[in-house]
C-alpha positions in Angstrom: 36.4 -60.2 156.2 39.7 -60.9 154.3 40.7 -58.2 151.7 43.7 -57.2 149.3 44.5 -55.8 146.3 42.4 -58.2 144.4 39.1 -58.0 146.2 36.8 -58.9 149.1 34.0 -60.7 150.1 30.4 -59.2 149.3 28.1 -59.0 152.0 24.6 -60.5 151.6 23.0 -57.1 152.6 25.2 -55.3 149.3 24.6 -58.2 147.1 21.1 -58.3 147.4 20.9 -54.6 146.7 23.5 -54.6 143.6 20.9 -57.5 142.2 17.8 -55.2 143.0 19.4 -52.3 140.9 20.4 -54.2 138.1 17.2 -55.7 137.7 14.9 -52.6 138.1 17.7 -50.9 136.1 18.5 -48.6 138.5 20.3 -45.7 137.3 23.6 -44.7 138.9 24.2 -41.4 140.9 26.4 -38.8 140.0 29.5 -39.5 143.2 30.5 -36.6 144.7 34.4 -35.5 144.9 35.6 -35.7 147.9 39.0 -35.6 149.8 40.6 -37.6 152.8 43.9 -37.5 154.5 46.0 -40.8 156.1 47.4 -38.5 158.9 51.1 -39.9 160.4 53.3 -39.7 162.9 56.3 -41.9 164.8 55.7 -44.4 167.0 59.1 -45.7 168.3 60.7 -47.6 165.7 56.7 -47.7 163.7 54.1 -45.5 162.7 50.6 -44.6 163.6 47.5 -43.2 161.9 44.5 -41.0 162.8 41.1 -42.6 162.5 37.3 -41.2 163.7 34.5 -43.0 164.1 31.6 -41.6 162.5 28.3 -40.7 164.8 25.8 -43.8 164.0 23.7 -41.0 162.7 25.2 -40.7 159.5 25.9 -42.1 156.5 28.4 -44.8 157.3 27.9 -44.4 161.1 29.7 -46.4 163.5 32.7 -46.8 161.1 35.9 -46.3 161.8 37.8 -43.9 158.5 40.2 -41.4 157.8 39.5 -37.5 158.4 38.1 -36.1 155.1 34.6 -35.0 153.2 33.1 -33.8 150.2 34.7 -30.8 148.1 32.8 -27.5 149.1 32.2 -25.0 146.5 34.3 -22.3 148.3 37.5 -25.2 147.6 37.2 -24.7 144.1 36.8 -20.4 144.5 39.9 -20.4 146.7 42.7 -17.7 145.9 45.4 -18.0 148.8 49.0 -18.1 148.8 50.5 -21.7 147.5 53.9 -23.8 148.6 54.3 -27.1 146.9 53.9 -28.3 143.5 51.2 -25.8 141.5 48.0 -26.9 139.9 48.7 -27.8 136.7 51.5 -30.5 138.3 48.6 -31.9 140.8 46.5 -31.8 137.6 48.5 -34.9 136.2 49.2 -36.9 139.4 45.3 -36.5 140.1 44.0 -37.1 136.6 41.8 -33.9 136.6 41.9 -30.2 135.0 44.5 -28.2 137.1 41.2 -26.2 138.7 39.7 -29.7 139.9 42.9 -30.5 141.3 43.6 -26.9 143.5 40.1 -27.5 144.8 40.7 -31.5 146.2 43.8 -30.3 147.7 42.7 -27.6 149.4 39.8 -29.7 150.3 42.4 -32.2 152.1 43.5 -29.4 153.9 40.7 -27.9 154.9 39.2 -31.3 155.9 42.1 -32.4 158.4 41.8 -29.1 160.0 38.3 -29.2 160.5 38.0 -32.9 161.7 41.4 -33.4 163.2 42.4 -30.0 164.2 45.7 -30.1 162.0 47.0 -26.7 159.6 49.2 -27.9 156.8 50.0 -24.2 156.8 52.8 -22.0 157.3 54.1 -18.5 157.3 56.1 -19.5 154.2 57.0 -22.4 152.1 59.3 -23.8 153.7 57.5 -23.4 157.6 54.7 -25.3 159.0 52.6 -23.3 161.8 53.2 -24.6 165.2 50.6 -25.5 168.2 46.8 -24.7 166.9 45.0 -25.5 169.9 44.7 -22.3 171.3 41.1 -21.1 172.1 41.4 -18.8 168.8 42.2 -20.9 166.8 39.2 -23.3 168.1 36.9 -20.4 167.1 37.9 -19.8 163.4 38.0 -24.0 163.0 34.3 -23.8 164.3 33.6 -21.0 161.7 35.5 -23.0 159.1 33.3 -26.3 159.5 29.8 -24.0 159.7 30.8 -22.5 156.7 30.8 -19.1 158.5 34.4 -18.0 156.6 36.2 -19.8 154.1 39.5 -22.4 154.2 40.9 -19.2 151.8 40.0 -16.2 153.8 41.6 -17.9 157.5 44.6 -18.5 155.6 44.7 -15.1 154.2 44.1 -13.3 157.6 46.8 -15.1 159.5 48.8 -14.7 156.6 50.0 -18.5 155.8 50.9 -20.6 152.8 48.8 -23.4 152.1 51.6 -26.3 152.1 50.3 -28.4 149.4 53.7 -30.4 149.0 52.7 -31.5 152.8 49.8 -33.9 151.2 50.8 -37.0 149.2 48.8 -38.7 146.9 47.9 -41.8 147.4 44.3 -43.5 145.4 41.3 -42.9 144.1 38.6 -44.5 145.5 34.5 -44.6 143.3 31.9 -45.9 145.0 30.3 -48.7 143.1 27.2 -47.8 141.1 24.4 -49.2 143.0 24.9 -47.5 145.8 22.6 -44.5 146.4 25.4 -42.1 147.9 28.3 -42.3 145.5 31.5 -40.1 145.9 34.8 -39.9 144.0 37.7 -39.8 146.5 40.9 -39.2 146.6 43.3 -40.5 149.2 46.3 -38.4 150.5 49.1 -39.3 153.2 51.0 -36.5 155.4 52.7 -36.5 158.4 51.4 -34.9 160.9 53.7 -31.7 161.5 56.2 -30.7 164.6 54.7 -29.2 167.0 50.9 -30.0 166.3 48.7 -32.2 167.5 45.3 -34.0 166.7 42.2 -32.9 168.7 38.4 -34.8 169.1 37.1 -31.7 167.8 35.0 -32.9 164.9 31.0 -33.0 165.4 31.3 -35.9 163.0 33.0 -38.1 165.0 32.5 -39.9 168.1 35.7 -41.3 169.0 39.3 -40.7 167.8 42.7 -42.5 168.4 45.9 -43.0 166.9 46.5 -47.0 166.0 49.5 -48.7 164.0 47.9 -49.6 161.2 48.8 -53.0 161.4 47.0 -53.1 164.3 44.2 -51.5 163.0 43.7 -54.5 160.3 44.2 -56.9 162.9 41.1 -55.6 165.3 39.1 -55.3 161.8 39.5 -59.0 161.1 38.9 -59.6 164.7 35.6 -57.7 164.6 36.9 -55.1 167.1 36.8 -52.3 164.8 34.2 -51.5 161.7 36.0 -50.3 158.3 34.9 -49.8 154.4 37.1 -51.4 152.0 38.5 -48.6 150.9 40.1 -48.0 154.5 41.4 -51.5 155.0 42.6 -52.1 151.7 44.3 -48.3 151.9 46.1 -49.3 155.5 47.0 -52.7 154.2 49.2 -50.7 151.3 50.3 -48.3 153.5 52.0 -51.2 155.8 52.9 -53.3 152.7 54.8 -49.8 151.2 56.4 -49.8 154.7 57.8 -53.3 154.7 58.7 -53.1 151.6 61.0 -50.0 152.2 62.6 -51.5 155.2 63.4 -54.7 153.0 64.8 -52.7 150.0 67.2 -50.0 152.1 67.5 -51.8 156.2 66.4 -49.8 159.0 69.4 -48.4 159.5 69.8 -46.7 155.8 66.2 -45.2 156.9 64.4 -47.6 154.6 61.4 -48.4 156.1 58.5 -46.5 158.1 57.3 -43.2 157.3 60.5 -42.9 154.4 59.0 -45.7 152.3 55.3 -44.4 152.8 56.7 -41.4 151.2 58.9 -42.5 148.6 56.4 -45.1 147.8 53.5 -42.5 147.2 56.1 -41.1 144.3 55.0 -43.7 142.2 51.4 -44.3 143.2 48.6 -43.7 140.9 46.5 -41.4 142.2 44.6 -40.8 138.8 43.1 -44.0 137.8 40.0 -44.6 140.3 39.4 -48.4 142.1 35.7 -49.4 141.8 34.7 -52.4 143.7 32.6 -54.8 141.5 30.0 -57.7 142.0 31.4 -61.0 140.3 29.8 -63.8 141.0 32.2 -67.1 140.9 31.4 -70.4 139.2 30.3 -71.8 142.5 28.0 -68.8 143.0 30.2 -67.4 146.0 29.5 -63.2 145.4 32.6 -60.9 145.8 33.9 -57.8 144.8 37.0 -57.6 142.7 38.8 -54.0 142.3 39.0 -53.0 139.1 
């Protein structure tokens, strides 16, 4: 399957359902917010990025995505101390009210810490918490994801500072309209901090690795690895914002790699959600375009 920013091709399976809703006038399901996190780091002179493979039990099993889930009511009742920029400035890059926004960020945090193992957390706003792979730590991440305590109260009782500045917006992502489980998701990128690393701890997922993300489009296209749109298109702009950096400023002056990830995620637009539509061409070929 080819895709870019333009579109990709539509499967028979999700053609033939699109035309099934349409004509029994199907009526579209209400998506649920949701939150997931591009997780970095180095990789000699390039960059790699966490991906899980979802159980074949659930919904979009066997596919290879990002760390991330729906936004849990306890995100949205969160009160716990905040670094970065404050609601009301997430409220514009996100294109929500400044409560919506608090509660997909700390959904990004809480979801990378629950499926990855990583705490974009520290004692204060300038500090990110070290190594969290201790046996304790295990225990209150195993609470977290049963819903046993909240992302707010952990924070609270090992008195750190949620480190929202950590998480970079990326996209928005809306499942198209015919499909029966719908969710409204936003994309983040953040390096994964000093002195942490990613653990196979999620119940989710049933294998983890880190892959350059070129890589990872290459063994898509080859069939090797199963991705949604939304992944490959996100990994392809990732690399793209990379290249593009290194072209615009030269290795040396630190222009490409993780820098132009970040710089370029300045001027994304994170507010305005990409919704994959069916458009049939004039010689009846069936694709989605991204509008």
């Amino acid at each position: 399957m080819t895709i870019d920013g333009t579109g990709f091709p539509a499967p028979p399976a999700l053609v033939e359902h699109a035309r099934r809703f349409h004509a029994e006038g199907g009526t579209p399901a209400t998506p649920r917010v949701a939150a997931t996190v591009l997780l970095l780091r180095p990789a000699g002179t390039d960059f790699e990025v966490y991906v899980i493979r979802r159980v074949a039990a659930m919904a979009f099993g066997g596919v290879y995505a990002f760390p991330g889930g729906g936004v849990d009511p306890s995100d949205s009742e969160a009160h716990l101390d905040w670094a970065g920029p404050d609601p009301a400035t997430w409220a514009g890059r996100l294109g929500v009210t400044p409560e919506a926004a608090r509660a997909v960020v700390c959904a990004a945090a809480r979801e990378v810490f629950e499926e990855a193992g990583v705490l974009l957390a520290g004692p204060d706003p300038d500090t990110v918490v070290g190594d969290v792979s201790g046996d304790d730590w295990e225990a209150a991440r195993q609470d977290l994801e049963a819903r046993r305590r909240g992302f707010a109260g952990l924070l609270a009782e090992r008195q750190l500072t949620l480190r929202s500045d950590l998480l970079l917006p990326w996209s928005r992502w809306i499942t198209p309209e015919f499909e029966p489980r719908r969710f409204d998701t936003y994309f983040f990128v953040a390096l994964l901090p000093r002195g942490q690393r990613t653990r196979d701890v999620s119940g989710e997922a049933d294998h983890t690795m880190w892959v350059r993300p070129a890589d990872a489009l290459a063994r898509a296209r080859a069939g090797e690895l199963t991705m949604l749109p939304p992944t490959l298109v996100t990994l392809a702009e990732v690399v793209a914002a990379a290249a593009g950096g290194a072209a615009a400023g030269g290795a040396g002056a630190g222009g490409g790699g993780l820098a132009a990830v970040a710089r370029a995620s300045a001027a994304r637009d994170a507010a305005t959600p990409v919704t994959p539509r069916l458009h049939v061409a004039e010689d009846g070929t069936p694709h989605f375009t991204l509008a």
